[in-house]
Structure formats: C-alpha cells, structure tokens
N, C-alpha and C positions, 0 to 999 in steps of 0.2 A: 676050124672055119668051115663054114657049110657056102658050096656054090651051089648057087640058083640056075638053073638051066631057063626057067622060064618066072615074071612077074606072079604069075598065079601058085607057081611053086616057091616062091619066098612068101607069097603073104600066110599060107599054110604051114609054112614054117614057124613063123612070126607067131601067129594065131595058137600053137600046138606050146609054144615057147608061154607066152603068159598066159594059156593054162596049166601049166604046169606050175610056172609061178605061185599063181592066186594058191592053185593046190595046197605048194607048200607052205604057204602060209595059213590057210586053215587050219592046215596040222599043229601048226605053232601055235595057234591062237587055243585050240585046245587041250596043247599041253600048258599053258601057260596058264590058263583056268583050274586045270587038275592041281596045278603045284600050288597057285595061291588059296584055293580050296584044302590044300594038303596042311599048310600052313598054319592056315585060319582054325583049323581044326588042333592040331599038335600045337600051339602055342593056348590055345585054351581062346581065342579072340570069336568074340562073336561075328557068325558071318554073316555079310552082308546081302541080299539077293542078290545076283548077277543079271545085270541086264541083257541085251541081247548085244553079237558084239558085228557090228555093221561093216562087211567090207565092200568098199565101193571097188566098182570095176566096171570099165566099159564095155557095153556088150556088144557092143555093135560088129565086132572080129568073129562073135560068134555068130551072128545072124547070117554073115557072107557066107 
C-alpha cells in the first residue's frame, strides 16, 4: 500500500499506475496479433488484414 503524503503526490501516483496499465496492455494486444498471425499462417487459413487495434484511454491524467 502506497501513502500519500500530499493530494498532488497520489494523483502522480494514480497517473504513473494507469500508464503503466495501458503499457501493458499494448504489450498484450501485440502479442496477441503475433500469435493469431502465427496461426493464421501454420494452419494454412488465409489471413485476414488486421485492422488497426483502438485503445481508448483518457488522457486527461496525462495532461495534468
């Protein structure tokens, strides 16, 4: 558990917390393109284009 000494030091906390987040989720979302690309290929399936893959996230934590 992390204490906050001051408001301005938990939102930097906060902020530092779901980018890290988002982070690892990009990671994921591009292994998870590699593997069904891996698939697509080793099973002989024709592949599909991949569209672009949209992670929302508010940014307003980073603007502060």
């Amino acid at each position: 558990m992390v204490v906050c000494e001051t408001n301005h030091s938990c939102n930097i906390i906060q902020s530092c917390v779901k980018i890290l987040a988002l982070h690892e989720t990009s990671h994921e979302c591009v292994w998870l393109r590699f593997v069904i690309q891996h698939v697509q290929e080793t099973c002989g399936l024709s592949p599909r284009k991949m569209m672009s893959t949209i992670i929302c996230e508010d940014n307003v934590t980073c603007i502060v």
